[in-house]
N, C-alpha and C positions, 0 to 999 in steps of 0.2 A: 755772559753767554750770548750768544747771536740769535738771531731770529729762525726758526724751521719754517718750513713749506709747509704751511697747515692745511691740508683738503675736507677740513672737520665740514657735515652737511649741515652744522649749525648746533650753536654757538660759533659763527666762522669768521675767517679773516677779514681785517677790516685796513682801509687802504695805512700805509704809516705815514701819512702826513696828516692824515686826519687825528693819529693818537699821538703823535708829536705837537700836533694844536693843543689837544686838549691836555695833554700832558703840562703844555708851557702855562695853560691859564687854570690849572690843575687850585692853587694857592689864591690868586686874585682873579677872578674874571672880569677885564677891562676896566680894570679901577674900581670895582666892586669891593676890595679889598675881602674877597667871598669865596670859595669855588660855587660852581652852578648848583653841586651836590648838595650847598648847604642854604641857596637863595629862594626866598618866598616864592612859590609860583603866582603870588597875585603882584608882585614888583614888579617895577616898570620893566627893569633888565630882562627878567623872563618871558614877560609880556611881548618883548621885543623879539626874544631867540622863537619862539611858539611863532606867531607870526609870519616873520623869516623864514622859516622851516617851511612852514604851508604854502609861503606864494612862491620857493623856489620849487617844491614839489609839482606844484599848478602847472609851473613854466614847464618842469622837464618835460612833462606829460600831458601838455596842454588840456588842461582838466578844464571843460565847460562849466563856464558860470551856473549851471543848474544842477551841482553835482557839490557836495560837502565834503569837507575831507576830515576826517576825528582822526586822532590819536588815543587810542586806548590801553587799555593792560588786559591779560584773562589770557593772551595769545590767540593765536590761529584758532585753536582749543574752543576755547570758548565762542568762537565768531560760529559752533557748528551748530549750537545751542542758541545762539543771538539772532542767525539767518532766520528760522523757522518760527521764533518766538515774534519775530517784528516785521515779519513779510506774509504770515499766514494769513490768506482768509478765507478761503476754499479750504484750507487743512490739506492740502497737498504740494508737493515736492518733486518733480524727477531729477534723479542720480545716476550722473554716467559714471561708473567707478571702475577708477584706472589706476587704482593702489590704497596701500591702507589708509593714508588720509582720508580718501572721498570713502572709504567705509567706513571710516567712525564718523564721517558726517551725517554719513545717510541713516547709520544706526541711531543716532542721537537725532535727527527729526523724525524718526519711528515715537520716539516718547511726547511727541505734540501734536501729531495728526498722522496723515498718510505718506510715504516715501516710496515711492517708486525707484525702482533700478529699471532704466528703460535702455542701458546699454553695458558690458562687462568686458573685461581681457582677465579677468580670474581666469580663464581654462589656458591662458597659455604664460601663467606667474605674471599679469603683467607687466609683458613684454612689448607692447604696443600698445596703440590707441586706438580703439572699434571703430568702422564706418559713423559718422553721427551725418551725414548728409540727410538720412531721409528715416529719423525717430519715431519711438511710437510715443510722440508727447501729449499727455493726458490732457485732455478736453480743459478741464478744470485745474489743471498748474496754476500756483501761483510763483512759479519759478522753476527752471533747471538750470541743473547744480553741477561745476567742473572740477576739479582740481587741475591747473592747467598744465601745471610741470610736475611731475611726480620725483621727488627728492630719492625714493628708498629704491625706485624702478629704472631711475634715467630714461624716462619716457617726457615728449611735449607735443600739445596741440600745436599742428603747425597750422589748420583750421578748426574756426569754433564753429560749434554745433548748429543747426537749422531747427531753433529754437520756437519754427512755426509763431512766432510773434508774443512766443514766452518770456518774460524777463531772465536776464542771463547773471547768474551768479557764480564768481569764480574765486576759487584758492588761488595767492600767484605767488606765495610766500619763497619758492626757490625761485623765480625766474621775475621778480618784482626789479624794475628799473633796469634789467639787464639788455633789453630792446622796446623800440617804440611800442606804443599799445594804442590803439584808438579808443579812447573809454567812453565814447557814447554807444559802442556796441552791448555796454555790460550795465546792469542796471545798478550792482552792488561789487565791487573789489573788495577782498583784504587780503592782508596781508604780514604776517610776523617780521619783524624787522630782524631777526638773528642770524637770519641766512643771508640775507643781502643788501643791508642796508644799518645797519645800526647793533645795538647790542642786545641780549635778550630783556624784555620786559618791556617792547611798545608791540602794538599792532597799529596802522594802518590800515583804516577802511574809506574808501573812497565810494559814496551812495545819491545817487538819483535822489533830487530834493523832495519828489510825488512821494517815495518809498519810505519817505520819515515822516508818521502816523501816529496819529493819537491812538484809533485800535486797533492795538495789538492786543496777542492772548494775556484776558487779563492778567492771567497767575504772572506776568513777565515782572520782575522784581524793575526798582526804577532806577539801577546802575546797568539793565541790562537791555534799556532801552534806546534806541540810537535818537531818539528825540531829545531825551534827558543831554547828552553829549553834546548835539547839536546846538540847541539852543543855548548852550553854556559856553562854545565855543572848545570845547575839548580839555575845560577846565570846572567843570561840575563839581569834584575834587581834586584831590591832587596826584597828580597826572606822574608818569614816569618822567617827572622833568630832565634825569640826566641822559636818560636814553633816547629822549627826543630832539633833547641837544647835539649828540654826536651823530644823529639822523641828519638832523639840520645840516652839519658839517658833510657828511658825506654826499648830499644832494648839492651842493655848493663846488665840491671836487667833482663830481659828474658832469655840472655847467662846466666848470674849468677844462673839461678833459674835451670839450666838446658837444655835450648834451646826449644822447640817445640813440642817435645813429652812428658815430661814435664810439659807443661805448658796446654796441653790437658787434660794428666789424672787428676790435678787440677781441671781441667774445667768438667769435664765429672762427676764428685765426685761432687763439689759445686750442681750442676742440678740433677744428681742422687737423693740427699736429698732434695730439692725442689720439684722434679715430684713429686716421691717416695708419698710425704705428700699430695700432689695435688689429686694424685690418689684412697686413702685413707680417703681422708676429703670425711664429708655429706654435709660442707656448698661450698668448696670452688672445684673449677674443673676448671683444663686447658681448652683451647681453639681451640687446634693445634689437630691434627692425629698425633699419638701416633711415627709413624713412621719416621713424618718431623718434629720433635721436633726440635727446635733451645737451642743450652748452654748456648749463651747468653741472648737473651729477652725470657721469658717467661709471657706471658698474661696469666692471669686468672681473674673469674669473681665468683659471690655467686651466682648469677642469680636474684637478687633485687637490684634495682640502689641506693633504702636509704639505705640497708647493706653496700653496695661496695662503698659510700659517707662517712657512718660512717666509714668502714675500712681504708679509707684514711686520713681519721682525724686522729682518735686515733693511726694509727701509724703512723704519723709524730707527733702527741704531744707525741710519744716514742723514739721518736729518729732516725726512718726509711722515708730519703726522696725522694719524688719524685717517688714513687709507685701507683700514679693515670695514669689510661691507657691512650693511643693517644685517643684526642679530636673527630678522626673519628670512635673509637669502643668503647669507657667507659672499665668500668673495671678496673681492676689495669693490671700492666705490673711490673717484675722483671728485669732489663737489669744486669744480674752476668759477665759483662765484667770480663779480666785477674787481674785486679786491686781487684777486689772485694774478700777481704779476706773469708775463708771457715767459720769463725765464724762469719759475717753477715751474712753468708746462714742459719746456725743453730742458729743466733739468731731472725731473721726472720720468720723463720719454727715452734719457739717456741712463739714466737706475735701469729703468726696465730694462733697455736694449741688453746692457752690461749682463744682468741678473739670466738673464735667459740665455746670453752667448755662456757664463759658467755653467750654469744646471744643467744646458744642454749637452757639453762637452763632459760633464760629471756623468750623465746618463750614459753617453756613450762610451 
């Protein structure tokens, strides 16, 4: 069976050279006579791939010496409950929330102190991103809180917030290594690796050396402490070692491709020809303000829930999977993560075109 165009928001595509790597060393990894799946994480070999993994990530992202990089497990999920447990000390939070992720963030540091919502696009489904130039940030923050790309809205901060000299904590799980990022703006990143970088079961936290503290609230259990990780080196226990491995690999195809600006105008090109047809079409229309367009998810709908039922049919008996929207807005949804080659974008754009020249002339 051949490969489909997977537009899954995650668990998502991952480049095929990198599963063809891994594939080949699947049996032996490098004389290991081992796969990774089955090799000690305290062995030199691991020791090695871990390592590797971190300073190629450093490089894409030019990650300053004062800033640690863990590998975790829990997911994004879990970083909602880990932000507020190991950055509290005021007991306060503000929440720009620009979709369901940044509300179950905000909701889950409601259970460890105070969480402020000091900014919303709930009145219009969000569909954009609020003014944040000039916030009501709370005297006493010990952080505000982004989601910066909204996976389920196709929404992205094209500027981050005026965080009045708050430390800046950000979700970047759909739009992680898809363009440069200046990480000395943010005092804490993470990030799930299932949508754009690796497979599910690592996270990705990228934090300010100041913000890794002895106290924290004490009830924080001590796998849930990012000191505990730190100081162990992101081997406290044992680590998703096979999904940090093909992390590894994909951070390694991203230098190959070019590095970060690179792997933007990619990205910018694949969605350019998607709007572009979006904008264009009579049946088919985005979702989003034209202006917080996100590269990688893009939702679109017909505006008829049997067309958008049929669209989801007939393009997966084509070949295109995983193009029906989140369960909380219908529609379809495009996730063109970095993985997603530019000839699923135009061959897509050409389903559509097809799809709508039939329905159209069927209506009339």
């Amino acid at each position: 069976m051949s490969r489909v165009y997977n537009f899954s928001a995650g668990p998502a595509v991952l480049p095929e050279e990198v599963l063809k790597e891994a594939a080949d060393e699947m049996m032996d990894y490098k004389g290991t006579g081992m796969s990774v799946m089955e090799m000690s994480h305290r062995s030199k070999a691991y020791e090695t791939i871990i390592n590797e993994a971190e300073a190629d990530l450093r490089d894409l992202l030019s990650i300053p010496d004062n800033y640690k990089v863990l590998f975790l497990q829990g997911g994004a999920s879990q970083q909602f409950a880990m932000v507020p447990m190991n950055l509290f000390q005021n007991g306060v939070g503000d929440y720009i929330i620009t979709g369901q992720w940044a509300k179950k963030a905000y909701q889950e540091a409601k259970l460890y102190g105070t969480a402020n919502a000091v900014a919303s696009s709930a009145d219009k489904t969000f569909s954009y991103i609020p003014d944040v130039s000039d916030l009501p940030i709370s005297e006493d923050a010990d952080y505000v809180y982004i989601c910066e790309n909204n996976t389920i809205y196709g929404t992205k901060f094209k500027t981050l917030p005026d965080t009045k000299g708050k430390i800046l904590v950000a979700d970047l799980s759909s739009c992680f290594l898809s363009e440069p990022v200046d990480v000395s703006k943010y005092g804490l990143i993470f990030a799930g690796a299932q949508k754009n970088v690796g497979p599910a079961g690592v996270v990705i936290v990228i934090i300010r050396e100041d913000l890794i503290r002895e106290d924290v609230l004490k009830e924080t259990p001590t796998m849930l402490r990012y000191k505990t990780h730190a100081d162990a080196k992101s081997l406290y226990n044992t680590p998703p070692a096979y999904g940090i491995y093909i992390c590894g690999k994909v951070f390694k195809w991203l230098k190959n491709l070019g590095g970060l600006e690179a792997m933007k105008k990619i990205n910018e090109k694949k969605a350019a020809i998607l709007y572009d047809f979006l904008d264009q079409s009579k049946m088919f229309h985005g979702t989003v303000v034209e202006k917080d367009r996100s590269l990688m998810n893009v939702p679109f709908v017909t505006g008829n829930e049997e067309l958008d039922a049929l669209f989801v049919k007939e393009s997966k008996a084509a070949g295109f999977e995983n193009l029906k929207g989140h369960r909380s807005v219908g529609g379809m949804r495009a996730s063109i993560y970095n993985a997603m080659p530019l000839e699923g974008v135009e061959k897509l754009v050409s389903f559509m075109r097809d799809f709508e020249e039939k329905h159209t002339v069927q209506a009339d």
